[in-house]
C-alpha positions in Angstrom: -5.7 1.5 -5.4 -8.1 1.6 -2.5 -11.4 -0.7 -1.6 -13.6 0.9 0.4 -17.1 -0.9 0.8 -19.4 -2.4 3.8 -18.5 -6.2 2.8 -15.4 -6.8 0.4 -14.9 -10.4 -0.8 -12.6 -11.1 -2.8 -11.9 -14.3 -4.6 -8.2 -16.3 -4.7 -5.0 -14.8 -5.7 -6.5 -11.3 -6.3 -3.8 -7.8 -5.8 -4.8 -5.1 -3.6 -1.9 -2.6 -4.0 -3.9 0.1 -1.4 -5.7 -0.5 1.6 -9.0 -2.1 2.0 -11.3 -0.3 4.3 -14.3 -1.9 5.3 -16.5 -3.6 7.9 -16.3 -7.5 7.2 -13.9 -9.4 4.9 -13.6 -12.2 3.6 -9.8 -12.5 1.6 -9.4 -15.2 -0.4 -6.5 -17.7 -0.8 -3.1 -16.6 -2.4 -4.1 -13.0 -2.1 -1.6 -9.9 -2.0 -2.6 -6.5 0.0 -1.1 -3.9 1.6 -3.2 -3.5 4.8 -7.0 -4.1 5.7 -9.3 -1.9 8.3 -12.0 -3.1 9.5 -15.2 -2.3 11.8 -15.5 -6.3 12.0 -14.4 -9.6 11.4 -12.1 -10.3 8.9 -11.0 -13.8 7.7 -7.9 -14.5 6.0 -7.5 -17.7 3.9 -4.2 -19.8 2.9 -1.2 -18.5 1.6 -2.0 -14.4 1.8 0.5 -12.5 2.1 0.0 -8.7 3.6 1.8 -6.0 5.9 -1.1 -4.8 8.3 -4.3 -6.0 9.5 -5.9 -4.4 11.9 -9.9 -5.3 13.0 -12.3 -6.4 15.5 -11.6 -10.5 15.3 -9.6 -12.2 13.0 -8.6 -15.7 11.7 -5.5 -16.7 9.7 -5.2 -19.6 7.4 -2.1 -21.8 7.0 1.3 -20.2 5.0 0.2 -16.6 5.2 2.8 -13.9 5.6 1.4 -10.3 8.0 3.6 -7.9 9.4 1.2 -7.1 12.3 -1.8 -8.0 13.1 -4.4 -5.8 15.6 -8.0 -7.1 16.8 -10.4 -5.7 19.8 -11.1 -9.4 20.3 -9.4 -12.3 19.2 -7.0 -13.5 16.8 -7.1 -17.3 15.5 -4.3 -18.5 13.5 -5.1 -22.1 11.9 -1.5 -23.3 11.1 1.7 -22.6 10.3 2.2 -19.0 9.4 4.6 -16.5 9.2 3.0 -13.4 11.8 4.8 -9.8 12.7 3.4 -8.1 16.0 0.2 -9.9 17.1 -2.1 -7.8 19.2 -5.6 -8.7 20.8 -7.0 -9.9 24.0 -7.3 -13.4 22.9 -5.1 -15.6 20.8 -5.6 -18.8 19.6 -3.3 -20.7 17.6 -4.2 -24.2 16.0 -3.5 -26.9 13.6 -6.9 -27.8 11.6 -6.7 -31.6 10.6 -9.3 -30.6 7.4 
């Protein structure tokens, strides 16, 4: 189903089936969802995997799979990733040596 909340973290390898709605997000690694809106920031770990994003900045770990991805702001991608349609006014892509 759904998640709808102000804040929505949620820990590795979870399964959203719906969409999660929200302000700020924090999705952690080896997560599965359908799409996430948000009012804020959202931060993607590694290896999600998801159809739509669509916020006001967000960053992308390593390995993860979007269809499309829409910010107001930026979009940081930090490593090899398999992105759809990236749309923002600022995108960064880089390899973290971490």
């Amino acid at each position: 189903g759904n998640i709808e909340a102000e804040e929505v973290y949620l820990g590795k390898g979870c399964v959203v089936s719906g969409d999660i709605i929200c302000k700020k997000a924090i999705i952690g690694a080896y997560t599965r969802f359908r799409s996430i809106i948000a009012d804020g920031d959202v931060f993607i770990q590694d290896r999600c995997v998801g159809d739509a994003v669509r916020a006001k900045n967000v960053r992308i770990g390593r390995g993860s799979v979007i269809g499309s991805v829409d910010a107001e702001g930026y979009i940081i991608v930090d490593g090899a990733s398999k992105l759809g349609r990236l749309n923002a006014r600022k995108i960064i892509a880089t390899e973290s040596k971490i």
